[in-house]
MARMAR-970688 format. One record per residue (C-alpha): residue number from 1; residue in one letter; x, y, z. Coordinates in Angstrom, 1 decimal. Each point is the difference from the previous one (the first is absolute). Layout:
# residues N
{seq->NUM&type->A&px->X&py->Y&pz->Z}
...
# end
This chain:
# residues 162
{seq->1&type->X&px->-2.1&py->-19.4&pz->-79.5}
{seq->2&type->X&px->-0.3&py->3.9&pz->2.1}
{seq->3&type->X&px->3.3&py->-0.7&pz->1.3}
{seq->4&type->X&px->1.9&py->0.3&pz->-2.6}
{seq->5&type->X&px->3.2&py->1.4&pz->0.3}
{seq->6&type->X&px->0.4&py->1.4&pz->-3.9}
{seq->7&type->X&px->3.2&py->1.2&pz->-1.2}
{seq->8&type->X&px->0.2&py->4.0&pz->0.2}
{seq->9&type->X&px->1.3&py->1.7&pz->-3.5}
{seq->10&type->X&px->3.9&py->-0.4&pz->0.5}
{seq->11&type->X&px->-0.7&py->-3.8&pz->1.0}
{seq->12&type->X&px->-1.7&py->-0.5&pz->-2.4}
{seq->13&type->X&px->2.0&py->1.2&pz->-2.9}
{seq->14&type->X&px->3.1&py->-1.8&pz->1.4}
{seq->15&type->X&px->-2.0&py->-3.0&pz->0.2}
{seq->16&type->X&px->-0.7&py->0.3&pz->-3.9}
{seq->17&type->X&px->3.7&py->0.8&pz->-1.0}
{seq->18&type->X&px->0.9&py->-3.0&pz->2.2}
{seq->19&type->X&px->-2.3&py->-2.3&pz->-1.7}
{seq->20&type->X&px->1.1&py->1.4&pz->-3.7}
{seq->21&type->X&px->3.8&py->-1.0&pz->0.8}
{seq->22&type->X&px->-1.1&py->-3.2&pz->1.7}
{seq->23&type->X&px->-1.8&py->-0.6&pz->-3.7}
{seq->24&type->X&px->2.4&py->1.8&pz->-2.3}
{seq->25&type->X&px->3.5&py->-1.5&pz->1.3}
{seq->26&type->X&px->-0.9&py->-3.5&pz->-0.2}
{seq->27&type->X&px->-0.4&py->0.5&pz->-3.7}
{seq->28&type->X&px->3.2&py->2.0&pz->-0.6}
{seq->29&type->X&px->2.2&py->-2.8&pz->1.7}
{seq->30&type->X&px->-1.3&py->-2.6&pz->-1.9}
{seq->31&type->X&px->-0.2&py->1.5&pz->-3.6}
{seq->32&type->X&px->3.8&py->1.1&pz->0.6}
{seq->33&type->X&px->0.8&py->-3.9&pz->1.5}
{seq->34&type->X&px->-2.2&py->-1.6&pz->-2.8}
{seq->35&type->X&px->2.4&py->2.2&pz->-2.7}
{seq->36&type->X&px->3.2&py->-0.3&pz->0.9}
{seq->37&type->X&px->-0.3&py->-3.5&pz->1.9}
{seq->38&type->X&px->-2.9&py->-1.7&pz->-1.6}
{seq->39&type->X&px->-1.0&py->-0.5&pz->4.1}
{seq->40&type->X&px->-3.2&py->1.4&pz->1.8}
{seq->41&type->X&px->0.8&py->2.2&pz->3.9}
{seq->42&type->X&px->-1.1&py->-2.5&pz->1.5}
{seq->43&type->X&px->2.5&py->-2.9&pz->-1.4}
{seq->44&type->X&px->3.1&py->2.8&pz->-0.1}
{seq->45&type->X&px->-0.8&py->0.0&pz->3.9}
{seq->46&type->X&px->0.0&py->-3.3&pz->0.7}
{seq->47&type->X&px->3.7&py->-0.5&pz->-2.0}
{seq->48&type->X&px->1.1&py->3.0&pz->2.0}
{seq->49&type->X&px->-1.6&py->-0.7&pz->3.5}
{seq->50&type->X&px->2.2&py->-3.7&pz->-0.3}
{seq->51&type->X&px->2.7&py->2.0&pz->-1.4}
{seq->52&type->X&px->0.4&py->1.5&pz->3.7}
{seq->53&type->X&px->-0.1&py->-3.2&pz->1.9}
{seq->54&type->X&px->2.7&py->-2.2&pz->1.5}
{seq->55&type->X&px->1.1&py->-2.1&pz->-2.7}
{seq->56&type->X&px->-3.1&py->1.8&pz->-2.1}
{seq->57&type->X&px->-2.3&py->-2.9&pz->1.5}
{seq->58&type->X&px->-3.4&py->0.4&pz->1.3}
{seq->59&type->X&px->-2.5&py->-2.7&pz->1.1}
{seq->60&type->X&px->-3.2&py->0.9&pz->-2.0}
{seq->61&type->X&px->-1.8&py->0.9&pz->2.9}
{seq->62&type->X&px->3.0&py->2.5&pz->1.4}
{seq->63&type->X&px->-0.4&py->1.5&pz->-3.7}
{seq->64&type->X&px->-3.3&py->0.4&pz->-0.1}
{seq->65&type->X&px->0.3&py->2.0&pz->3.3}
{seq->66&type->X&px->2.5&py->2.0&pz->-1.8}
{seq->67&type->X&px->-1.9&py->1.0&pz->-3.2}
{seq->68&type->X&px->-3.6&py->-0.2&pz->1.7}
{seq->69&type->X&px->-1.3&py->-2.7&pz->-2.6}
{seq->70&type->X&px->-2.0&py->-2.9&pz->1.2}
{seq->71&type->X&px->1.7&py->-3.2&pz->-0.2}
{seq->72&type->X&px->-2.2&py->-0.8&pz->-3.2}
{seq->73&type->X&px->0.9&py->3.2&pz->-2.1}
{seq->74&type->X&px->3.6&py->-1.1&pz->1.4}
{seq->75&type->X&px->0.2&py->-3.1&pz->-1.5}
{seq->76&type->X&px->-1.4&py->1.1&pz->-3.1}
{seq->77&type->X&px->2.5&py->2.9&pz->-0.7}
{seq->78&type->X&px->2.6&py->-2.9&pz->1.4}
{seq->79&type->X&px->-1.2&py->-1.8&pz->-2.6}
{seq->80&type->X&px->0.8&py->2.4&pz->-2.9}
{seq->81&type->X&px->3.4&py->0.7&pz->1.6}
{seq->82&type->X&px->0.7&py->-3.4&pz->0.1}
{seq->83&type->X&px->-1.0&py->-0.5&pz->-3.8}
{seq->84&type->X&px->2.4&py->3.1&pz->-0.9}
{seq->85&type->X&px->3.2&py->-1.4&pz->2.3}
{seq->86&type->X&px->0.1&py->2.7&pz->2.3}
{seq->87&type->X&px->-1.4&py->-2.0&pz->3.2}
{seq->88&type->X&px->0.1&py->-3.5&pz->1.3}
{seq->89&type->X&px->-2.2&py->-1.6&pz->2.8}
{seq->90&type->X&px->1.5&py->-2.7&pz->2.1}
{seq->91&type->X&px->-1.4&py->-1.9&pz->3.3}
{seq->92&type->X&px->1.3&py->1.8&pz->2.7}
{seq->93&type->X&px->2.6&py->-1.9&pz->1.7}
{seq->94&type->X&px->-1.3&py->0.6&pz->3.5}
{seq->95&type->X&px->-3.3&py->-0.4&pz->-0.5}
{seq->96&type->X&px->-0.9&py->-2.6&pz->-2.5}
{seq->97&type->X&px->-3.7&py->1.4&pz->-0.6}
{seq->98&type->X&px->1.2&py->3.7&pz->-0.7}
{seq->99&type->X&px->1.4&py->1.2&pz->-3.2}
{seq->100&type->X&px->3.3&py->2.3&pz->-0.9}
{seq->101&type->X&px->-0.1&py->2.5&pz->-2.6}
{seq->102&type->X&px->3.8&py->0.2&pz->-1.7}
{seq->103&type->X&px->0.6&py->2.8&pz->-1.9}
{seq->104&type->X&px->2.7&py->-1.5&pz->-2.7}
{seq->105&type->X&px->3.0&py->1.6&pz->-1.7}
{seq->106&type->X&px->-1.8&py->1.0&pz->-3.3}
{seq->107&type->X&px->-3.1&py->1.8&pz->3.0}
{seq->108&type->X&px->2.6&py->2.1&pz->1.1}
{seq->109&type->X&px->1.3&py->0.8&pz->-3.0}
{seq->110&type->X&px->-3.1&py->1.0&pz->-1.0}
{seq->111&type->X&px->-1.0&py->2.3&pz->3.4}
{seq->112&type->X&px->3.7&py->1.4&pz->-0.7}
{seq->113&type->X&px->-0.6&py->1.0&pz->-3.3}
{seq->114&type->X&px->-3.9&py->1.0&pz->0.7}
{seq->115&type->X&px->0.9&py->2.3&pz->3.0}
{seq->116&type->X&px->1.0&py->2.7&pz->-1.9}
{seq->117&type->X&px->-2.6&py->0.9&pz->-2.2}
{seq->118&type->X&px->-2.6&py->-0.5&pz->2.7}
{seq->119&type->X&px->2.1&py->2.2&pz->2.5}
{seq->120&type->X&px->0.1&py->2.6&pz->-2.4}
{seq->121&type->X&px->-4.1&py->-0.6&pz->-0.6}
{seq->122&type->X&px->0.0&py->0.4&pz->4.1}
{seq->123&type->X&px->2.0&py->3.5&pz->-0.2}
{seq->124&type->X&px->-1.7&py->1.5&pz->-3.1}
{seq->125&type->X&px->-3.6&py->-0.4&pz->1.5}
{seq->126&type->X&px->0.5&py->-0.3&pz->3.8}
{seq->127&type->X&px->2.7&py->1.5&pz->1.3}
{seq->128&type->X&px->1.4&py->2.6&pz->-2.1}
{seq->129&type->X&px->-3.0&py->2.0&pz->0.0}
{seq->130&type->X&px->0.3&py->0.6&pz->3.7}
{seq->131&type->X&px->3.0&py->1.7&pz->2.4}
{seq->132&type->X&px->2.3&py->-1.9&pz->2.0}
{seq->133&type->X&px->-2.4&py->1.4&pz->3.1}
{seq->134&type->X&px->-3.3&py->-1.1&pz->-2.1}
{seq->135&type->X&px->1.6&py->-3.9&pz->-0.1}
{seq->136&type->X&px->0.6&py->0.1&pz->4.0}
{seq->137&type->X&px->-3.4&py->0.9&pz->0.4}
{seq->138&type->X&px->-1.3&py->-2.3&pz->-2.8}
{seq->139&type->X&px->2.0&py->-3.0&pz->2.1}
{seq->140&type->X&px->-1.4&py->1.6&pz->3.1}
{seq->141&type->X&px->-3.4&py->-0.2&pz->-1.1}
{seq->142&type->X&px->0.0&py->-3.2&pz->-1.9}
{seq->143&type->X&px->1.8&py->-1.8&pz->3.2}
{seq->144&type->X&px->-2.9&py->1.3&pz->1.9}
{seq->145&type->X&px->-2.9&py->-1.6&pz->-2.7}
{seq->146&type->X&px->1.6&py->-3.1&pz->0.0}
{seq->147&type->X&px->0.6&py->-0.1&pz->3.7}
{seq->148&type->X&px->-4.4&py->0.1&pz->-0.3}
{seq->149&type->X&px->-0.3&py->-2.6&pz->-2.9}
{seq->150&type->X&px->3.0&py->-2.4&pz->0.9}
{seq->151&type->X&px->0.2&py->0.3&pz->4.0}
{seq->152&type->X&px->1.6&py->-3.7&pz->-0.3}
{seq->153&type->X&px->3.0&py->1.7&pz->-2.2}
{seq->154&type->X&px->-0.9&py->-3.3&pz->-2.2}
{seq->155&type->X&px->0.9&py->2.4&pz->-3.1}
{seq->156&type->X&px->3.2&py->1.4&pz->1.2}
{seq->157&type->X&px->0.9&py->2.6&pz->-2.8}
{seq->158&type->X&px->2.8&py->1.3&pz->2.5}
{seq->159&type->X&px->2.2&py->-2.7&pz->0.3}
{seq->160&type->X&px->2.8&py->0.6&pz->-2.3}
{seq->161&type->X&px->1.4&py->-3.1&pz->-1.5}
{seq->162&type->X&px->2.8&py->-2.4&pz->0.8}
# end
């Protein structure tokens, strides 16, 4: 291990505020979703990500592109979503071995009347500290770590919904 290319000072300490947020946020999001909504990030995304699509239908697999889950976790939180009326899975009807995720009337209800508090969650820790220039460069940057870790644009944060 001689050729180790170590991160200089600067590196480094980004590197360390990088992985603090990449801890910290995750936390935020879901104590303010857990308190307001009674539903964990993860769920709230699912709801919102098949609030976006055509006819707010996904097949699982689609979805689980969408929210980066393996179709196991998938089903799972389907599961829970199902149990609470918010989604309902269906064969697909062009392909009889795949699976649709509906969100139903009472899940968008509940995204519409979640999406506030969790925007306002998104602001106070994310985007109000920083200038409108800080946010271009925070896209910037971020577009150009996830061109690295998702080169297959499977996650797609950048689509904007339907």
């Amino acid at each position: 291990m001689t050729d180790v290319h170590w991160l200089d000072d600067n590196q480094l300490d980004a590197w360390k505020k990088f992985v603090a947020v990449v801890e910290l946020l995750p936390g935020v999001l879901d104590s303010q979703l857990q308190r307001d909504a009674e539903l964990s990030h993860f769920e709230y995304f699912v709801l919102a990500m098949l609030s976006e699509a055509p006819s707010r239908t996904l097949r699982m697999t689609a979805l689980a592109g969408a929210t980066n889950a393996t179709l196991p976790r998938l089903s799972h939180v389907a599961s829970r979503l199902e149990k609470k009326g918010f989604v309902e899975r269906t064969p697909c009807e062009e392909d009889k071995r795949a699976t649709n995720a509906r969100l139903t009337e009472l899940g968008y209800e509940k995204v519409v009347a979640t999406a506030p508090g969790h925007v306002a969650t998104v602001r106070e820790n994310v985007i109000d500290p920083l200038s409108p220039e800080d946010v271009a460069h925070l896209d910037r940057l971020m577009g150009r770590i996830l061109a690295t870790l998702d080169p297959e644009h499977r996650f797609n944060p950048g689509a904007r919904g339907a």
